[in-house]
C-alpha positions in Angstrom: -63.4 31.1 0.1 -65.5 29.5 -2.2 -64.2 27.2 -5.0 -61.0 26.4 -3.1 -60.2 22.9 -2.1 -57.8 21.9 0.7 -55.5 18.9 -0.2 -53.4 16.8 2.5 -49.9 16.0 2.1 -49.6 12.3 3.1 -46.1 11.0 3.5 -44.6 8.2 1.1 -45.2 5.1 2.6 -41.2 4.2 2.7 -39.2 7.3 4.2 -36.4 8.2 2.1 -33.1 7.4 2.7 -30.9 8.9 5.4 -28.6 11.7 3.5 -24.9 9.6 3.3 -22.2 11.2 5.1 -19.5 13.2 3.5 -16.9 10.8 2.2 -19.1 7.6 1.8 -18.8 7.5 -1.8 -14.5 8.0 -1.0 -15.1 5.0 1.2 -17.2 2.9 -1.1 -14.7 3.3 -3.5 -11.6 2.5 -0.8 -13.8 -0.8 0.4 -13.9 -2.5 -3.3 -10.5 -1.7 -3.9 -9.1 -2.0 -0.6 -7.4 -5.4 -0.9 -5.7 -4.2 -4.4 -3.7 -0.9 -2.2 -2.7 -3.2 0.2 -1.2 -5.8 -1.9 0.5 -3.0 -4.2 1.8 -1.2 -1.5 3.3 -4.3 0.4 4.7 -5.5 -2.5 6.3 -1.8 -3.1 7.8 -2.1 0.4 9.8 -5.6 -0.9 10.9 -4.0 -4.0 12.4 -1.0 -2.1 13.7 -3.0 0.4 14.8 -6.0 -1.7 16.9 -3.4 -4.0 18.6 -2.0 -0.7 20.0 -5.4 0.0 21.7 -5.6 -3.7 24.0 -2.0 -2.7 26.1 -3.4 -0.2 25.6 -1.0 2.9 22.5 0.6 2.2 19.9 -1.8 4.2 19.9 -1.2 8.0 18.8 -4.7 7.8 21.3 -6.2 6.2 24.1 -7.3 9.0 20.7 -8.9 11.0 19.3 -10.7 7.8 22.7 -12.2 6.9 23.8 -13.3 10.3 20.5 -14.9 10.6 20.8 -16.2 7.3 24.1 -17.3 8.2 22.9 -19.1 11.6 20.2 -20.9 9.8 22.5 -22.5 6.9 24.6 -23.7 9.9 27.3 -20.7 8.0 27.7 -22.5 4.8 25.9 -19.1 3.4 28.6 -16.5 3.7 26.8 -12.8 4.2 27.9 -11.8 0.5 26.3 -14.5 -1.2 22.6 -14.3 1.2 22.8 -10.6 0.7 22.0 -10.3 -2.5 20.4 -13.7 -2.6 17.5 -12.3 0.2 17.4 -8.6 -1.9 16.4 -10.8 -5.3 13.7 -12.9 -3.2 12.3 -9.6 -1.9 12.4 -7.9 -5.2 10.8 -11.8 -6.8 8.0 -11.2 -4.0 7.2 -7.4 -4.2 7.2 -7.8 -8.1 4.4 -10.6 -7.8 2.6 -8.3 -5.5 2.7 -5.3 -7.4 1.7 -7.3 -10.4 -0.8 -9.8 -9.0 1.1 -12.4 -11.3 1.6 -15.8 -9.6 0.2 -14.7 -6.8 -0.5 -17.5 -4.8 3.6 -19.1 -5.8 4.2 -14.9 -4.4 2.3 -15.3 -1.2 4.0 -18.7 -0.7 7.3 -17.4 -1.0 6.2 -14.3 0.9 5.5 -16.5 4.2 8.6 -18.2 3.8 10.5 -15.2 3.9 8.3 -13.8 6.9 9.2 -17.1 8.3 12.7 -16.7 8.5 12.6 -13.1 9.6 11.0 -14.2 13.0 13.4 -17.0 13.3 15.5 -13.9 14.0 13.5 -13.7 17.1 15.3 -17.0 18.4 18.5 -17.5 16.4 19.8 -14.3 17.4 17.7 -14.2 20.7 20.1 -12.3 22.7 20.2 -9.5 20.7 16.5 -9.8 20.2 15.6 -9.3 24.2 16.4 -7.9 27.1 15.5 -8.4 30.6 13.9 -11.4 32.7 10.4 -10.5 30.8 9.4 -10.2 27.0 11.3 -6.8 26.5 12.5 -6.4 22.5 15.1 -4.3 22.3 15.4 -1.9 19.3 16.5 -4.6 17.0 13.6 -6.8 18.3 11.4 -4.2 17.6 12.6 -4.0 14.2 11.9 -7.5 13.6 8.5 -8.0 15.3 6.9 -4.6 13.9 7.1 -7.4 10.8 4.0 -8.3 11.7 1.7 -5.9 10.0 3.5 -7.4 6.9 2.1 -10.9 8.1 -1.1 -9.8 9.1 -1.5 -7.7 5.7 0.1 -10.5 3.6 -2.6 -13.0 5.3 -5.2 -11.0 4.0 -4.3 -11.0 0.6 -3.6 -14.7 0.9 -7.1 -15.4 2.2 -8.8 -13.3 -0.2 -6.2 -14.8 -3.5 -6.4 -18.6 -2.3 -10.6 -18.6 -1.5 -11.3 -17.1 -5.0 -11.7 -19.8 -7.1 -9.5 -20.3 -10.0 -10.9 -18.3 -13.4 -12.2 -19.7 -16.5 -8.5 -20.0 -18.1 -7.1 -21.5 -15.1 -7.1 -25.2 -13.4 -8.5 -25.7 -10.1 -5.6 -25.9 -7.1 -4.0 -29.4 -7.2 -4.6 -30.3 -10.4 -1.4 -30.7 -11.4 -1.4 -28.3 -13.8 0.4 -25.1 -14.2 -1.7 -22.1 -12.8 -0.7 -19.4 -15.7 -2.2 -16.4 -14.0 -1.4 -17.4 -9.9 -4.5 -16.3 -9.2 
């Protein structure tokens, strides 16, 4: 076989990349975005909820919220007036949420609320537990399951009040009014 020349194949000197598994691009897509679902769909959960509160009977929540509310105002708040009073701070919350607008007044407000919803947990302790140990009972659980909308409203308020402010906006503190609440 004259006239025919063999040629090696060397390798490339950097392998290529693994192949990406299915759905990495899906996941990429979910990371950067991540933190935007979460707010928006927390802040759908107050909206929803917060509007229950304004249709008297409709909330499952609404006899625990305003006997707690009523316990913590010492009852100077009768349950018609914290009702609808607790509905508009939920629907003032989701709708900064949904929105992103004054966030960081939102997420203030937001863990004032969350606040008072574990106070529940004390004020109204004998309907919270049962049993010598820690055992909620199915109101209890209602109120402590509250905490995936803690830990979910901490996120967003560690990511929202460690960006630093935008061009437009003054720094936290200054005094001045923070248009966006970013």
């Amino acid at each position: 076989m004259e006239g025919l020349t063999m040629t090696t194949l060397t390798p490339p000197s950097h392998p290529s990349a693994p192949p990406k598994p299915p759905g990495a691009g899906l996941a990429a897509l979910y990371r950067r975005h991540s933190l935007t679902v979460l707010r928006v769909s927390v802040g759908i959960l107050f909206l929803w909820f917060g509007a229950l509160k304004l249709i008297p009977g409709t909330s499952a929540a609404e006899d625990l919220a305003t006997r707690t509310m009523s316990a913590l105002t010492f009852h100077h708040v009768p349950a018609d007036v914290s009702r609808p009073l607790l509905g508009m701070m939920e629907i003032l919350i989701g709708t900064g949420l949904v929105t992103g607008l004054l966030l960081r007044l939102t997420l203030a407000v937001f863990l004032v609320h969350m606040s008072g919803t574990f106070l529940t947990l004390v004020v109204l302790a004998d309907e919270m537990w049962a049993g010598p140990a820690a055992c909620p009972t199915l109101a209890g659980q209602y109120v402590i399951k509250n905490i995936v909308l803690l830990t979910a409203g901490l996120a967003i308020a560690a990511h929202a009040w460690s960006t630093p402010p935008g061009p437009d906006e003054e720094p936290p503190g200054s005094g001045r009014a923070d248009p966006t609440g970013v």
